[in-house]
N, C-alpha and C positions, 0 to 999 in steps of 0.2 A: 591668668592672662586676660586685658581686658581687649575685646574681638570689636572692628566693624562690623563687619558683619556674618551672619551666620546662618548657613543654610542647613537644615536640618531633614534628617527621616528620607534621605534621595537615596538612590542606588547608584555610586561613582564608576563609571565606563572613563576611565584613567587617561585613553589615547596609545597605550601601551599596545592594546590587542590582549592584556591577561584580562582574568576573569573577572565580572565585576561584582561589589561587593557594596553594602549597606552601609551608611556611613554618614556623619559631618562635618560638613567643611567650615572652617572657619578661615577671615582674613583681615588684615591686620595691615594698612599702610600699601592698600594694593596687590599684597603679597596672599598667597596663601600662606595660611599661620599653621595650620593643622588640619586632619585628614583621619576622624576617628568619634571615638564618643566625644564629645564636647558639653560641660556641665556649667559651663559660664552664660552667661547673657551677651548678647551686642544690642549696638544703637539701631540694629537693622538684621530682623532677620525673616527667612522665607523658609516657609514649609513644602518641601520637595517630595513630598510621600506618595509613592506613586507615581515617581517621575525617576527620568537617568538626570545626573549632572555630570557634564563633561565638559571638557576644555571647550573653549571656542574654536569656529572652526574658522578654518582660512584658505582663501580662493584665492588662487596664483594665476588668477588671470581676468583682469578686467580693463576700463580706459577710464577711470576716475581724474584723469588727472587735469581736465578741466572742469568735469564739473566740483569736483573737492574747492574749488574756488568759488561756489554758491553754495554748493547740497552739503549742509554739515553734518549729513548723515548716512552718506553713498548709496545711495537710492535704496534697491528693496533689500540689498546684500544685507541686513541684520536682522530682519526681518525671519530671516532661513536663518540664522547661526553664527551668521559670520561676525568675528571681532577682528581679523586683520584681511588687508584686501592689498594683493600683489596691481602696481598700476603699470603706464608706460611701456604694455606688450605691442606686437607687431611694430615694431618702428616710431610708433604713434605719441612720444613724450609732447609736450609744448616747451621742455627747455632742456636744451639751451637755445637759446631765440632772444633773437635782438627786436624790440616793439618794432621799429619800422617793418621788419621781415613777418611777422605774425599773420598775414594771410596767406601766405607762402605754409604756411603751420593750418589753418586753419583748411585751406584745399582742399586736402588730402584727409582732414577728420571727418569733412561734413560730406563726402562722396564716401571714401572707403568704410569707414563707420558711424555714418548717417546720426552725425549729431549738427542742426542745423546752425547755419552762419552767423543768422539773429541770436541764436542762443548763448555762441562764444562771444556775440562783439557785445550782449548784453553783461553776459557774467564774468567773463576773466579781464579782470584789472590787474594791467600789466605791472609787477614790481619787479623785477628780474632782468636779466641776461643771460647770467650762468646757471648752471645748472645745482652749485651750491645757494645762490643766490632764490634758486625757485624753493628747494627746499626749507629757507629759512623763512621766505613767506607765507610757506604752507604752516611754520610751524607758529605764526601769531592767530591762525584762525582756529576757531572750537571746530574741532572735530569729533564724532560722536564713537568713531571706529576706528582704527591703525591701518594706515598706510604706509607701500614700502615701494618705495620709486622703482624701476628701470629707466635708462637712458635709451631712447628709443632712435634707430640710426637715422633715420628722415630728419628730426630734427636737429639733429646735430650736424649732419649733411648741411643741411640749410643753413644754420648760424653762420659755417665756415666759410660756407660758396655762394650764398645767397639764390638766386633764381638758377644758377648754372647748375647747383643740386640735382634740376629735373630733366638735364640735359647731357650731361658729361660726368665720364669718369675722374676722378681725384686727381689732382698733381700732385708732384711730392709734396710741395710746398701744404697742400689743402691738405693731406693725410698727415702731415707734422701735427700741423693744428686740431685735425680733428682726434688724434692721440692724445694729445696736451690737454683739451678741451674732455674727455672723456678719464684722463688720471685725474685730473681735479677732481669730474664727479664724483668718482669711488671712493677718493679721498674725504669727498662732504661725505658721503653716506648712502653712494647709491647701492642696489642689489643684487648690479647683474647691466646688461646690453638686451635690448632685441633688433630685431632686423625682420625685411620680410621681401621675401623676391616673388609674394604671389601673383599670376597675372591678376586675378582681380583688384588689387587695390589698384584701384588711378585715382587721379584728383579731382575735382571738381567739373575742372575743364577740358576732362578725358585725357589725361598724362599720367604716366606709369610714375608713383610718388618715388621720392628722392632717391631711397635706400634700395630700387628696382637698377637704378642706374650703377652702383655700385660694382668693381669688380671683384675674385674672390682673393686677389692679392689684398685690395683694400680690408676686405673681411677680417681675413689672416690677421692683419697689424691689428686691428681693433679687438679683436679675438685676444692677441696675444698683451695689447695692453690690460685687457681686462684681469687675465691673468694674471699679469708682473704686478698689480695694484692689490692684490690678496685674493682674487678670484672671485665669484661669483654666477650667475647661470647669467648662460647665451639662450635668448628666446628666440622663435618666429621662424624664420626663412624660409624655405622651400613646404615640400609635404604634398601639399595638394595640388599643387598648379604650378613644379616648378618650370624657370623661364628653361633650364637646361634638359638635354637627355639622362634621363632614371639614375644610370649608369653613372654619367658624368657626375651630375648632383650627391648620389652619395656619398662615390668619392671623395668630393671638395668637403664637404659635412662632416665625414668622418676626418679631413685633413685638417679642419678648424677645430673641432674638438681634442685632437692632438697636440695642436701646434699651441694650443691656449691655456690646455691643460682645466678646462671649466666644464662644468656639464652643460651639453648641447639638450636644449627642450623645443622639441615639435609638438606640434598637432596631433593628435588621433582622434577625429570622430569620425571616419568614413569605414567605406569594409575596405575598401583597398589599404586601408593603414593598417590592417590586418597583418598583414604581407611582408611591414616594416618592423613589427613585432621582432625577428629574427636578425634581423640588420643593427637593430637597435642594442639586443641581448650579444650579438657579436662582437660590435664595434667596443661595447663595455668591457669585453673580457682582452681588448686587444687594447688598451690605455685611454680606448675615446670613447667616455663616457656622455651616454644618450640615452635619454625616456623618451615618453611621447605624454603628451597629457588628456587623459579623458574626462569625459562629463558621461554619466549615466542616465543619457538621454539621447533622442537622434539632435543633429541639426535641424530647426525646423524655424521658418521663416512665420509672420507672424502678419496676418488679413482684416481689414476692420473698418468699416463707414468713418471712424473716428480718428484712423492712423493712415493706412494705403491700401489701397485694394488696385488689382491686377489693367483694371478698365481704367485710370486716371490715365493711363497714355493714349486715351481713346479723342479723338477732337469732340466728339457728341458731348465726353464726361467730363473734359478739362473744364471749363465754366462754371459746370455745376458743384464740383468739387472744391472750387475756389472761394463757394459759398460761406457765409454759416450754419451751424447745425440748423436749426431753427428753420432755415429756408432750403434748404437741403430734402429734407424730410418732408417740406409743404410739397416740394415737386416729385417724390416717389410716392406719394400720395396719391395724385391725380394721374390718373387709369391711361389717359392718353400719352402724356412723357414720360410716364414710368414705360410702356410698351416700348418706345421707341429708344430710350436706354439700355430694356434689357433685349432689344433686338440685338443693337450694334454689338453688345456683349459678348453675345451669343454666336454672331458671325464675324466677328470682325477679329483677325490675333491683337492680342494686349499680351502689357508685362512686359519686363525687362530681366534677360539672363546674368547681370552683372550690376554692381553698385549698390548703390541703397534703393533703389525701383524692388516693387513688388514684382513677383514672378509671373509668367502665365498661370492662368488657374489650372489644377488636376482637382475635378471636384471628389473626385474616389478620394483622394488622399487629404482634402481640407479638410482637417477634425474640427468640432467644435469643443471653443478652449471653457468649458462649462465645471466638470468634474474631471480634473486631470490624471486621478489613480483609478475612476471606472473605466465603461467600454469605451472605446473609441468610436465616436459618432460622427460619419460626414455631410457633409454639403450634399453629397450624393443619394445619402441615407435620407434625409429630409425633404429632398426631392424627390424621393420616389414615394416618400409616404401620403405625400400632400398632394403626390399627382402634379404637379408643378415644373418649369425648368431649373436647373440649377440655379442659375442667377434670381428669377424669382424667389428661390428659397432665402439666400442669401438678402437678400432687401425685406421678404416678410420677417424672420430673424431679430434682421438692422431695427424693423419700423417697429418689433414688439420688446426692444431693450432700451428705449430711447438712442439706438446706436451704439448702444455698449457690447453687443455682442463682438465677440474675436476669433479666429481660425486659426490653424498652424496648418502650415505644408512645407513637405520635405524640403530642402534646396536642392536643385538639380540633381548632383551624382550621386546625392545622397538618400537616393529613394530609394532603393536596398538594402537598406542599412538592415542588420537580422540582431532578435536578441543573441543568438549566440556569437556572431561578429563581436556585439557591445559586450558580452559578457568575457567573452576571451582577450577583449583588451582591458575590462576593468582587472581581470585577475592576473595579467600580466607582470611579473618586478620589474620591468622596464616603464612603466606607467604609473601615474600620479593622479589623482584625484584635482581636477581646476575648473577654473571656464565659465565664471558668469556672464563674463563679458559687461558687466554692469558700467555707463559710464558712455556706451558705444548704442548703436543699434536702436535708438531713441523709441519709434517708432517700426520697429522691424523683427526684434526678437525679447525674448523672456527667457533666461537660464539662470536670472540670478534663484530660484528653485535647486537647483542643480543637488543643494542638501539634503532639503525633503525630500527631494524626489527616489533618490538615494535609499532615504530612510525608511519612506513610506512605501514604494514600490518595491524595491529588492532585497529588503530587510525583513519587513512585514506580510507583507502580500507573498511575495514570490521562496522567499526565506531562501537566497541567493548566497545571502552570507550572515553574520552572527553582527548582533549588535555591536560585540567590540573590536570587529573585523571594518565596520562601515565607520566606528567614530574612529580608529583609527590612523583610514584613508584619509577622513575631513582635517584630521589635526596632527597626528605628529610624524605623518608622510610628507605631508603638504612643506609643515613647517621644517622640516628638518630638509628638504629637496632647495627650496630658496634659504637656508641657512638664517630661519629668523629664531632671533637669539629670547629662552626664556618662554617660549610659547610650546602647544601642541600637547602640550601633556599637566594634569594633576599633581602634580609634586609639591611638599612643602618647600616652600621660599622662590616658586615660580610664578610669573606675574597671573595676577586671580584674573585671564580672562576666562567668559563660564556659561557656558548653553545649559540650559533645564530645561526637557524639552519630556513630553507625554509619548511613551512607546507606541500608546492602542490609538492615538489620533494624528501625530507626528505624521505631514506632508504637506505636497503645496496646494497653495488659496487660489481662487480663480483668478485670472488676472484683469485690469482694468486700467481706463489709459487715463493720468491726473495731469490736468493741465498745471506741471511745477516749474517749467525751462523759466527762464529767466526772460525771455520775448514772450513768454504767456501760451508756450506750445507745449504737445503731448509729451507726456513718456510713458511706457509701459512699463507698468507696477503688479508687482503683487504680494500680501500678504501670506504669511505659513498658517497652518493648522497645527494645532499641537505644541509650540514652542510656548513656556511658560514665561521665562526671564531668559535674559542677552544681560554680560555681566560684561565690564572693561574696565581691567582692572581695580577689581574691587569696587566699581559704581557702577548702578542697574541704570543699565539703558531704554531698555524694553521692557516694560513688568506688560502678560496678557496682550502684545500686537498693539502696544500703544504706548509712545516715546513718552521718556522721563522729561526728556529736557536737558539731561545731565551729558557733560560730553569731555569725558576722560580721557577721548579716542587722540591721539597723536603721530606726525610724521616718525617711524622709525628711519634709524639707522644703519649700516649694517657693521659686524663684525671690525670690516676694513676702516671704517669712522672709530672703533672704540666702543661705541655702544648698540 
């Protein structure tokens, strides 16, 4: 047999969860051909000796789905492993949307998950309406990685009702439509619905986004068209903030996943999601099937001269923030305006509890984002050592990384968070391994890690669980929970997508913010440690943490489309 290509001498971790075993891979037209000795040649092969080869992994949960119309390669997500990336969670699609209604879309992206206004009105050129229509545009652009849509209710709220979306519940007439408008998509190929009733999302201009206004009658119907259209997962709603009583919410939760007959996926990264562990495993064994999905990490917001820190709601800091770096830095320099900034700091409350605004500071809890699998070091740590105040430490920091320095702090409720919380939901069967969030959070968070961190922390260091207990979570949990067809596992004649990645260094890189948006602003980036090659289908994307160029990567489909 004559091979594309052929990776040789690796150790294959299947995605099964059996044991893993020494082997090579060969593949042939995208495909894997074979899973054994191999005594032929290819036009392309990689020596994996000393490394695992496993499926790609895939993250069911991020908001690519504006930037997939610049970034032909979803930000840091392949960086960590990832060959398919679940989009269009919390309500958050851009289609179906009519171009005149697109800032109605856009609202609710650049508040609820702080990707800025310039950035959409610079990069999504609009070719669509419908939400088959979005997908056929996505599928004339090179993409580096596999995408797999959800129809997200805000947007589709919108298309229907236009501005009355953020104000009023559905008429019958608007729930026909937004049915009709929703069998279509599953028809094109979408993967599922989400929704989201957290109080935090609002829009831009402080209104609770479209799919908040929804009742859970409307739910219901949308729910149960999802289902009558061959099913596919319900994402988002309630969890952490919902708008109802505990009780009441449940309830209605479990009466959607009934009535729809789909599996219902929440959130879990808090400790109180702890609690829903039980509710979750119940309602499954009573026909209403629910997970929750975790990241092997806390939530943690993200601090930086370069992206937002807590004092930009300061009047003293607004001006000087407004700055450029260059002149930024000339004025934390000078001993006498540097005092009088880090006064007002220091006494004056900053930070915002909601939106994309940085939090107030807790300097105890800002780690520095340096070496992310050693000690935890804070703001506070460095302030004591230097004899200095917090905030001073912070700006000497800023002024010796040219401002590349970064922090993480907990979000709010979720300062608590204990590894044995996170470890009793990662080992949960009601819970699924997700959550980069990649696409969202511009400036505010880093989880597209979520892999390494996985791998490098609780596999290696902590030895939490077995190498083929963590690949997998990454791969054939993930894929088999959103029903993506052909992925998640090593099988001959399964599409060759393919991580090789180094067991003794496998984890995440520090991160750093690249000016890539399309108006020429930040996003928080970060490369892996460890990951050798990122394979899709059958073409290397990633050889060593730096792009081929190559871009195999494609809008999938689901099941319900046919492919």
């Amino acid at each position: 047999m004559s091979y594309d290509v052929i990776i040789r001498n690796g150790t294959v971790v299947d995605g099964s969860g059996m044991p893993r075993f020494r082997a090579d891979v060969g593949v042939v037209n995208g495909k894997i051909a074979k899973i054994g000795k191999i005594r032929e040649s290819a036009a392309k092969e990689i020596d994996a000796d000393g490394h695992f080869v496993t499926p790609g992994f895939v993250d069911g949960h991020t908001h690519l789905d504006a930037q997939a119309c610049w970034d032909t390669m979803a930000g840091s997500d392949p960086w960590h492993g990832v060959t398919t990336a679940v989009m269009g969670n919390c309500s958050f699609s851009i289609a179906p949307c009519k171009e005149e209604d697109k800032d109605l879309v856009f609202r609710s992206l650049e508040r609820s998950e702080d990707v800025p206004r310039t950035a959409l009105m610079a990069g999504v050129k609009w070719q669509w309406e419908t939400f088959g229509q979005y997908m056929d545009a996505l599928d004339k652009r090179p993409l580096g990685i596999n995408l797999a849509p959800l129809v997200g209710h805000s947007a589709l709220r919108t298309y229907v009702m236009g501005a009355r979306a953020f104000e009023e519940e559905a008429s019958t007439d608007d729930l026909t439509a937004m049915c009709a408008e929703l069998k279509d998509a599953m028809e094109a190929g979408a993967f599922g619905f989400s929704s989201s009733r957290r109080t935090a999302h609002l829009t831009s201009d402080d209104r609770p986004i479209a799919s908040r206004q929804a009742s859970w009658e409307e739910l219901y119907a949308l729910g149960r068209t999802v289902g009558d259209s061959g099913g596919g997962v319900i994402q988002g709603l309630g969890g952490s903030k919902p708008q109802d009583d505990e009780a009441v919410e449940r309830a209605n939760l479990r009466k959607l996943a009934l009535e729809s007959g789909c599996l219902l996926l929440e959130s879990g990264i808090r400790n109180s999601d702890v609690d829903r562990l039980p509710y979750w495993a119940e309602s499954t064994e009573m026909g209403a099937r629910m997970m929750g999905f975790v990241r092997p990490k806390r939530f943690e917001l993200v601090i930086g001269f370069r992206v937002k820190l807590p004092f930009d709601t300061l009047e003293s800091w607004k001006p000087v923030r407004a700055l450029p770096i260059a002149e930024q830095q000339e004025i934390f320099r000078d001993p006498e305006r540097r005092a009088a900034l880090v006064h007002d700091a220091l006494t004056l409350p900053s930070g915002s509890m909601t939106g994309a605004e940085a939090r107030p500071p807790i300097y105890d809890r800002m780690y520095l984002m340096t070496d992310l699998l050693g000690d935890k070091v804070t703001v506070a740590d460095i302030a004591k050592q230097r004899g200095i105040s917090p905030v001073d430490a912070m700006v000497d920091l800023a002024l010796e990384t040219d401002f590349q320095q970064l922090y993480s702090q907990p979000d709010d409720d979720l300062t608590e968070l204990s590894d044995e919380a996170l470890l009793t939901m990662l080992r949960h069967p009601n819970t699924v391994m997700a959550g980069s969030d990649v696409g969202a959070h511009t400036t505010q968070c880093l989880d597209a890690d979520f892999p390494t961190t996985l791998l490098g922390r609780w596999v290696r260091q902590r030895e939490a669980f077995s190498w083929e207990e963590a690949v997998r979570m990454l791969t054939f949990e993930p894929a088999s929970v959103w029903n993506i067809p052909d992925r998640g596992l090593l099988r001959e004649g399964a599409i060759a997508d393919i991580v090789i990645f180094d067991p003794a260094t496998v984890g995440p890189g520090t991160p750093f913010v690249d000016n890539c948006l399309p108006d020429g602003g930040g996003q928080i980036r970060a490369r892996a440690n460890g990951i050798h090659s990122v394979i899709v289908a059958g073409v290397e994307v990633l050889s060593d943490n730096e792009q081929t160029g190559a871009m195999p990567g494609k809008i999938l489909r689901s099941n319900t489309a046919g492919g």
